[in-house]
DRENDO-417436 format. One record per residue (C-alpha): z, y, x; residue number from 0. Coordinates in nm, 2 decimals. Layout:
// residues N
[[Z,Y,X],NUM]
...
//
This chain:
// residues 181
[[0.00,0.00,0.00],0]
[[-0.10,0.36,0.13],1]
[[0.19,0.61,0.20],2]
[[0.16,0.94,0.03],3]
[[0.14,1.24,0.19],4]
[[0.48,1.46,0.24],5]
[[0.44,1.81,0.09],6]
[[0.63,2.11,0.26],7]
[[0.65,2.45,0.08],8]
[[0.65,2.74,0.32],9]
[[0.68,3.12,0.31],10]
[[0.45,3.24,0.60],11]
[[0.51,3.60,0.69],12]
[[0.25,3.68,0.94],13]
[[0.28,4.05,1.13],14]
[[-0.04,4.03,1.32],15]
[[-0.06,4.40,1.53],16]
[[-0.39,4.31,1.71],17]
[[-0.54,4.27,1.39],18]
[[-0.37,4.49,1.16],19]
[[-0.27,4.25,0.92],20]
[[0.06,4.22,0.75],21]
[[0.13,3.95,0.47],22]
[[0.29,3.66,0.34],23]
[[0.17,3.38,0.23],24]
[[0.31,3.09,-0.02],25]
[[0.17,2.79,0.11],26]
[[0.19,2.40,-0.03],27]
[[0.11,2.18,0.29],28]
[[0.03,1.83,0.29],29]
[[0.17,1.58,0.57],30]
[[-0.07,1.35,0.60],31]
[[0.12,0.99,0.64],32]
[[0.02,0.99,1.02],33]
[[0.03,1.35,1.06],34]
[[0.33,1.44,1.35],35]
[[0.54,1.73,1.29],36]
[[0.39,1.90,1.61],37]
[[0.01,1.88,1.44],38]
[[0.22,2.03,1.14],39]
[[0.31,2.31,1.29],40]
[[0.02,2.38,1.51],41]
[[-0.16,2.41,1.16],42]
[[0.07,2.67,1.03],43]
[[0.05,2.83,1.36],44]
[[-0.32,2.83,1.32],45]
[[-0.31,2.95,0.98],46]
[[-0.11,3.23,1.13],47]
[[-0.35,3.32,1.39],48]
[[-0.63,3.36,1.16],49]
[[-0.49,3.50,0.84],50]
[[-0.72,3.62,0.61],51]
[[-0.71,3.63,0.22],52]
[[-0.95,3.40,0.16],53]
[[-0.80,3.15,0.44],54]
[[-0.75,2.81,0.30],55]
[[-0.62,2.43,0.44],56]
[[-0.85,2.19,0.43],57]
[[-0.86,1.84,0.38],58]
[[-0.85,1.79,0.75],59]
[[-0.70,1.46,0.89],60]
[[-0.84,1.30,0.56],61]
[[-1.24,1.34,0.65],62]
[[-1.46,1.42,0.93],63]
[[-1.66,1.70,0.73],64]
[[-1.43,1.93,0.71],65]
[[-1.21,2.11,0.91],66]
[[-0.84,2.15,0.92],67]
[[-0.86,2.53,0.79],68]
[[-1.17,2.69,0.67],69]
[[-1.23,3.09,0.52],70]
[[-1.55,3.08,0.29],71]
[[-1.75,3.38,0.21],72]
[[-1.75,3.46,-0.17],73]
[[-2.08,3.28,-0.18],74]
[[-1.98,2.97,-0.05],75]
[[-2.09,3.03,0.28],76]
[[-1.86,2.86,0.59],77]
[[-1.75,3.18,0.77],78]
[[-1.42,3.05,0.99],79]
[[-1.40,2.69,1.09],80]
[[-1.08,2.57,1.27],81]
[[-0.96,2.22,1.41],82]
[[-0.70,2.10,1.59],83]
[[-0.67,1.88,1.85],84]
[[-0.96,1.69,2.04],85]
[[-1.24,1.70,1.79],86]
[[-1.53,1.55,1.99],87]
[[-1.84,1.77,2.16],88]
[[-2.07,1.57,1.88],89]
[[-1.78,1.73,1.56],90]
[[-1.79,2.06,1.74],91]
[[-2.17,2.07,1.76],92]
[[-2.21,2.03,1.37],93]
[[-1.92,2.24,1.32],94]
[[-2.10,2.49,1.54],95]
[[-2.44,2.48,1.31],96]
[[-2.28,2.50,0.96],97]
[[-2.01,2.82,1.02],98]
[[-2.02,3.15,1.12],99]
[[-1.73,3.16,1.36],100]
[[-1.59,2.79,1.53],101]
[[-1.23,2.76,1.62],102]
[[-1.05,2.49,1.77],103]
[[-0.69,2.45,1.88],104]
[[-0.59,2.21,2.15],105]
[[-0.25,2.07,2.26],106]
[[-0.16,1.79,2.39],107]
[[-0.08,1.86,2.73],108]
[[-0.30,1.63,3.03],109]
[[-0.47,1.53,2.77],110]
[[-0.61,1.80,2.68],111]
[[-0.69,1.96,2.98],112]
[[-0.88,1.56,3.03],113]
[[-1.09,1.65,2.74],114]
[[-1.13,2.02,2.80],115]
[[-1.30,1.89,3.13],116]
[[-1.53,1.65,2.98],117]
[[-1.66,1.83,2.68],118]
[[-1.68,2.21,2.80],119]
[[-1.95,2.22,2.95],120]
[[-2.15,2.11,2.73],121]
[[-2.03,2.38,2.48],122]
[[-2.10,2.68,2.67],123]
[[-2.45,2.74,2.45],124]
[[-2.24,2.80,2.15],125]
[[-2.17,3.13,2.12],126]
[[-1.98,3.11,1.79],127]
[[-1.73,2.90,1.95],128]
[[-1.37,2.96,2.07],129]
[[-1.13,2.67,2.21],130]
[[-0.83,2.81,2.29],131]
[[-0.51,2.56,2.38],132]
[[-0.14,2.55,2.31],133]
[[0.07,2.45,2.60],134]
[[0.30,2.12,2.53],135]
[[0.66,2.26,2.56],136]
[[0.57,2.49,2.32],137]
[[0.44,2.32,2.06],138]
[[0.74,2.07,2.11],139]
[[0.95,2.33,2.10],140]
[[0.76,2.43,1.75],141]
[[0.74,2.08,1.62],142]
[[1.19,2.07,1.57],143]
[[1.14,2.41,1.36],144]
[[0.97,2.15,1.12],145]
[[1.14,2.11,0.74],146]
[[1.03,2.07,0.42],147]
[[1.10,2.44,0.31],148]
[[1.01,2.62,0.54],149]
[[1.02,3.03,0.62],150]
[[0.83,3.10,0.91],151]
[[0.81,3.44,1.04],152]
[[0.47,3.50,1.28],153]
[[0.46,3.83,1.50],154]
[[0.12,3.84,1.69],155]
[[0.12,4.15,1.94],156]
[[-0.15,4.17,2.29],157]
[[-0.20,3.79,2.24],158]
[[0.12,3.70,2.20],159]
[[0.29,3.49,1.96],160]
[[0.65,3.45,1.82],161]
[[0.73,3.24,1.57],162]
[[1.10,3.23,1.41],163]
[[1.26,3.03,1.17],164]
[[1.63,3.12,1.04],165]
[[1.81,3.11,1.39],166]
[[1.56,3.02,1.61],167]
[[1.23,3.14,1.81],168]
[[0.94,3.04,2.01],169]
[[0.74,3.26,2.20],170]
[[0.37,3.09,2.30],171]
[[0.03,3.31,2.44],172]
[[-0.26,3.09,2.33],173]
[[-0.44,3.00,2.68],174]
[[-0.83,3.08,2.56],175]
[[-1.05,2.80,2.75],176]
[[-1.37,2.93,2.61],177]
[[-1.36,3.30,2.43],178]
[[-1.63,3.44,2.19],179]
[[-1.92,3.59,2.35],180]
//
């Protein structure tokens, strides 16, 4: 028998200087049944980092078509794409040809950097893509401020994140891998 996923309600306050953009959200999340509380959190972190009224969660884990967070133009048009993770070079192609604007999240630690080494290079054509990565004591460090209700508080200032919850806070800076051109 398949597990359900977990749902988490969180109030997502993002203060985002270096775009001037100041809201908060109400968000249901999905946990996926093999989702880890680190991938969690570095999907609310991502949400965070590219807040935007017409911002939504994907499907994600679930299916290979869509990414984990997507903003659609009022046509239907893909205009933001973001994954996390390791998508493969092949994912990040097609993801490359149907949206706008390609973003994707790594962590993992040596892993990462093992991936970032083997598939980089062959992404540099793609000017609509960013890959940007987390380091891994931070997102550890993010995945314990997990809990099912959850009020995040996001301050992005100069590239620079902070993200507190009740008594506690994390300060990351995204390490951009490939920028946009």
């Amino acid at each position: 028998m398949a597990q359900n996923a977990t749902i988490y309600k969180v109030e997502l306050s993002v203060s985002d200087m270096d775009r001037h953009y100041y809201e908060t959200h109400k968000l249901t999340v999905a946990k996926h049944p093999s989702e880890t509380d680190e991938r969690l959190m570095v999907r609310l972190l991502a949400y965070a980092l590219n807040a935007h009224e017409h911002l939504e969660l994907a499907k994600g884990l679930s299916t290979d078509d869509e990414p984990d967070i997507w903003q659609k133009s009022l046509s239907g048009e893909i205009d933001v794409w973001v994954s996390l993770g390791l998508p493969s070079e092949k994912i990040m192609r097609q993801s490359c040809s149907k949206a706008k604007q390609v973003i994707v999240y790594a962590y993992g630690g040596r892993t990462a950097e093992a991936w970032w080494d083997k598939v980089g290079n062959g992404l540099t054509r793609f000017d609509n893509l960013q890959v940007f990565r987390f380091p891994e004591p931070d997102t550890a460090a993010l995945a314990k401020l997990a809990s099912r209700a959850m009020k995040l508080q996001v301050n992005i200032q100069d590239g620079e994140v902070m993200v507190s919850a009740e008594d506690s806070a994390i300060y990351l800076t995204p390490i951009a891998w490939k920028g946009a051109a």
